[in-house]
C-alpha positions in Angstrom: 18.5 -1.2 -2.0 19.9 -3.2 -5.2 21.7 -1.8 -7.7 20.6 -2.8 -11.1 22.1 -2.3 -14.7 20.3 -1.5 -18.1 18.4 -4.7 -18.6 14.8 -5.6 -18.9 13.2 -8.4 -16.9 10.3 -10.3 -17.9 7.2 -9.6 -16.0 7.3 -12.1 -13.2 11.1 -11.3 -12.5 10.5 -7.4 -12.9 7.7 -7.7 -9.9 9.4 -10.0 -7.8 12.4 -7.5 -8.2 9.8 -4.6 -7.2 8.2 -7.1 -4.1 11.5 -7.1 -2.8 12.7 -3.5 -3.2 9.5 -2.7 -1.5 10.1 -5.5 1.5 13.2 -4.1 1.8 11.5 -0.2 1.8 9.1 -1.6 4.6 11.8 -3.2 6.5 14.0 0.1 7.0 11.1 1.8 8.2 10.2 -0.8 10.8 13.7 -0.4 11.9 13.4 3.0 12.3 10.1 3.2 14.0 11.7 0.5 17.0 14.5 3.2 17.5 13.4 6.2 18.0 10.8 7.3 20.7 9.3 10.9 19.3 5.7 10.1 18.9 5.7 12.4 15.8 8.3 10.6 14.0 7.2 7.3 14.9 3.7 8.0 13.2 5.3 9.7 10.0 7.4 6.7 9.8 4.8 4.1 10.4 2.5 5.9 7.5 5.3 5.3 5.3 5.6 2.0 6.3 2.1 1.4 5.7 2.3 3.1 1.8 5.3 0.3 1.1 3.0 -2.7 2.2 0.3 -1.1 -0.3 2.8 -1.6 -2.5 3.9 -4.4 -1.7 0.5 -6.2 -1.8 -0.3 -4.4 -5.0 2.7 -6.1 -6.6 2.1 -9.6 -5.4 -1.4 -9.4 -7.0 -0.2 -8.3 -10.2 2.0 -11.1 -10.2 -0.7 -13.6 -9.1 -2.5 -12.1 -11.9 -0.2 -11.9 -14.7 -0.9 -8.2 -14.8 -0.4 -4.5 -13.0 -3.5 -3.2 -12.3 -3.6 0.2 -13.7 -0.4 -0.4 -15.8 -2.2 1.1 -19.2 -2.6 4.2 -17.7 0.0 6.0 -17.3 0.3 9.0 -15.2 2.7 11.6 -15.5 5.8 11.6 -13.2 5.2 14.3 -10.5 7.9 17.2 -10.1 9.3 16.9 -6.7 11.4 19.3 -4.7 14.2 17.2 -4.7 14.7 18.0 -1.1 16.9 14.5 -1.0 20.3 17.2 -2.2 19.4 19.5 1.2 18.6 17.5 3.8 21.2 15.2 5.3 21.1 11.5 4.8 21.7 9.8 8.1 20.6 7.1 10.4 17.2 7.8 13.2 18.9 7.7 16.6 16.6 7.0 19.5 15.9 11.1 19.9 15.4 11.5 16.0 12.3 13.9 16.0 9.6 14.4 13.3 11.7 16.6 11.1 14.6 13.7 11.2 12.1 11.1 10.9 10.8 13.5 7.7 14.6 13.4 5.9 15.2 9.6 6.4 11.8 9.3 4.1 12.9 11.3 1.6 15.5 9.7 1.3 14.2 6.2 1.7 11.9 7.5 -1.5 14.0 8.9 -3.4 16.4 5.6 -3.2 13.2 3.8 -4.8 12.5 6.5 -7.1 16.4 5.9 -8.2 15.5 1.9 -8.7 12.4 2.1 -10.6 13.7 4.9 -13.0 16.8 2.3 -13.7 14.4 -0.3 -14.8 12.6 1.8 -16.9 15.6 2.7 -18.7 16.8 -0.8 -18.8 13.4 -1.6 -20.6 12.8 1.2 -23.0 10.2 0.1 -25.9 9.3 -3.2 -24.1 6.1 -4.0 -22.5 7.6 -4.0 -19.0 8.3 -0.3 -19.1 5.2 0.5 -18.6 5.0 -1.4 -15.2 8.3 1.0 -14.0 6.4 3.8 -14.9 3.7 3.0 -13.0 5.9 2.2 -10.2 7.9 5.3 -10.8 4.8 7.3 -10.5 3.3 5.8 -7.4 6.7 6.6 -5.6 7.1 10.4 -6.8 3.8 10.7 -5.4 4.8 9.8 -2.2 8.0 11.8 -2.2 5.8 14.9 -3.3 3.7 14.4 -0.1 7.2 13.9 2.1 8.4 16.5 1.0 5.1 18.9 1.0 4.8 17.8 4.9 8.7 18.8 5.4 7.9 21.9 3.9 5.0 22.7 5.8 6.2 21.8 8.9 9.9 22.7 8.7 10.5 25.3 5.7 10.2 28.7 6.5 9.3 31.5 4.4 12.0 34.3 4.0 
């Protein structure tokens, strides 16, 4: 995933920027889902998968349209757990399971959620600020529901 400095885009090279972080998002979880063979982390990696082509899609029809869809209104960023710091950032192996499978999301999200809050910052007071936010929003929702399924699943209670 790119690493970008404080600068603002314009609109078409701000999405195509966001199209490819998001192709790239998509890509590493195909990869994952070929190598490991636990059915449960196979599906928790394909719905991922699936969440970065909506992106994806959503992106390239802003940029046929000139416009983000939804861009006006602007949700608040959702507090995550930030279970990123805990869990171990390493590559799926071909015996990963579901709670592996779980971590490599996380941290596949919160890689994007590090992206799109560096070119929100890079665009401070200019239209295309907005458009991070949006896209900063749609990702700390899907952190939020990562990390809500880790802690179901994995997370005892003391």
């Amino acid at each position: 995933m790119s690493e970008q400095g404080a600068v603002c885009y314009t609109f078409e090279a701000a999405v195509e920027m966001a199209i490819t972080m998001e192709e790239e998002g998509f890509r590493h979880y195909l990869d994952a889902i070929r190598r490991v063979k636990n059915k449960g982390a196979k599906q928790i990696l394909k719905e991922a998968a699936l969440d970065e082509l909506e992106h994806k899609l959503s992106l390239e029809k802003a940029l046929l349209e000139g416009q983000m869809e939804g861009a006006g209104s602007m949700e608040r960023q959702i507090p995550t757990m930030n279970l990123g710091y805990v869990l171990a950032k390493k590559e799926l192996s071909p015996e990963s399971d579901a709670r592996e499978a779980l971590a490599y999301a996380i941290h596949l999200e919160k890689g994007a959620i590090d992206f799109y809050q560096r070119m929100a910052q890079g665009c401070v007071g200019a239209p295309m600020a907005k458009l991070f936010d949006r896209l900063l929003v749609d990702e700390t929702k899907h952190l939020q529901q990562l990390e809500d399924m880790y802690e179901q699943h994995f997370m005892t209670e003391n």
